[in-house]
C-alpha positions as CSV (number, residue, x, y, z in Angstrom):
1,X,-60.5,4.8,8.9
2,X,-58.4,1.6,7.8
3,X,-55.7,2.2,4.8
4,X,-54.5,-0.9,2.5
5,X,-51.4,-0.6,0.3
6,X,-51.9,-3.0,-3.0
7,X,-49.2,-3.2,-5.1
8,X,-50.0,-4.8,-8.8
9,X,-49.0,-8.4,-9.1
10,X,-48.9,-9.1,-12.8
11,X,-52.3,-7.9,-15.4
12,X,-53.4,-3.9,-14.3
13,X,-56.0,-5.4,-12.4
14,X,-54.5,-8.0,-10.2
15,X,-53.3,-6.3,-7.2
16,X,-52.1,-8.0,-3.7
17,X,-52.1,-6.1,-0.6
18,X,-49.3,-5.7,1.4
19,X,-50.4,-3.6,4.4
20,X,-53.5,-3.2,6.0
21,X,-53.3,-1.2,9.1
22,X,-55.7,-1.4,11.7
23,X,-58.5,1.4,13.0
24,X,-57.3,4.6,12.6
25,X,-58.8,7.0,15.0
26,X,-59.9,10.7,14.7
27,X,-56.5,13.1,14.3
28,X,-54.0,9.9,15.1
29,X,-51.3,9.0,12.4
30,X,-49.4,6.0,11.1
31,X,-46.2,6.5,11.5
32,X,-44.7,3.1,10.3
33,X,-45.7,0.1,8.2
34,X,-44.4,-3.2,8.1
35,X,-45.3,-5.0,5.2
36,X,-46.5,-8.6,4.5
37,X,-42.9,-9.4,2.7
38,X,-40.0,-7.8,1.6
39,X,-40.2,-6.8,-1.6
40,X,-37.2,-6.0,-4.5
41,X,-35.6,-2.8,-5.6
42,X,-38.0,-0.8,-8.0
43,X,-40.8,0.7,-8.8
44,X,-44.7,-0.9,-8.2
45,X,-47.7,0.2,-9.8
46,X,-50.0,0.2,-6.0
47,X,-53.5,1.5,-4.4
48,X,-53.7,3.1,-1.4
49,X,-57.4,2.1,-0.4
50,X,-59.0,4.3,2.0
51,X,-61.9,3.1,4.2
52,X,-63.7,5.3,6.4
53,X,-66.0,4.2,9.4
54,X,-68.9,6.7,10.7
55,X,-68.1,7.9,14.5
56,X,-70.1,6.3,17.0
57,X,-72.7,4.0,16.8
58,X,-72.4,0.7,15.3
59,X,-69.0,2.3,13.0
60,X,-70.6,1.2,9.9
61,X,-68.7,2.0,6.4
62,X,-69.3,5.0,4.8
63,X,-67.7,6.0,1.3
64,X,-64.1,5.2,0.2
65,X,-61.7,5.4,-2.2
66,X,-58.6,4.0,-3.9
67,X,-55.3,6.5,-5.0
68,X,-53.8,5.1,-7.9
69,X,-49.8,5.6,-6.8
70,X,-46.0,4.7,-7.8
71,X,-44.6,2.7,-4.7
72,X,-40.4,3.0,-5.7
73,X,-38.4,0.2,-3.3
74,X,-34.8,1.8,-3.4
C-alpha cells in the first residue's frame, strides 16, 4: 500500500499533500517521514489517504480510504 499525508490549505476542501511515501510491502513499516516543507508550530486539519495494491499480478488498486486527523507541529 502507498500512504499520503494532506494537510488543509485554506477552505475544508483544499488540501495539499505533504508526504507520499512509496510501495509499502506486506508486514514492513515506515518508520520516518520527511515532508515536502517545513511547516509552523500548530495544529493542521490533514488526511491520511490510504491506497492499497492487490498482491501479485499486475498490482492494480483495490479500495482505499482517507482518515480525517489533527496533525499538531510542536
Amino acid at each position: 500500500m502507498t500512504f499520503e499525508l494532506k494537510i488543509c490549505s485554506g477552505s475544508e476542501t483544499d488540501y495539499e499533500t505533504i508526504y507520499t511515501s512509496g510501495l509499502v510491502e506486506p508486514g514492513k513499516h515506515i518508520y520516518n517521514i520527511t515532508l515536502s516543507r517545513a511547516l509552523e508550530k500548530g495544529t493542521y486539519q490533514a488526511i491520511i489517504h490510504v491506497q492499497p495494491y492487490r498482491i501479485g499480478g499486475n498490482h492494480s488498486p483495490t479500495n482505499n480510504a482517507d482518515i480525517r486527523t489533527e496533525l499538531i507541529v510542536e
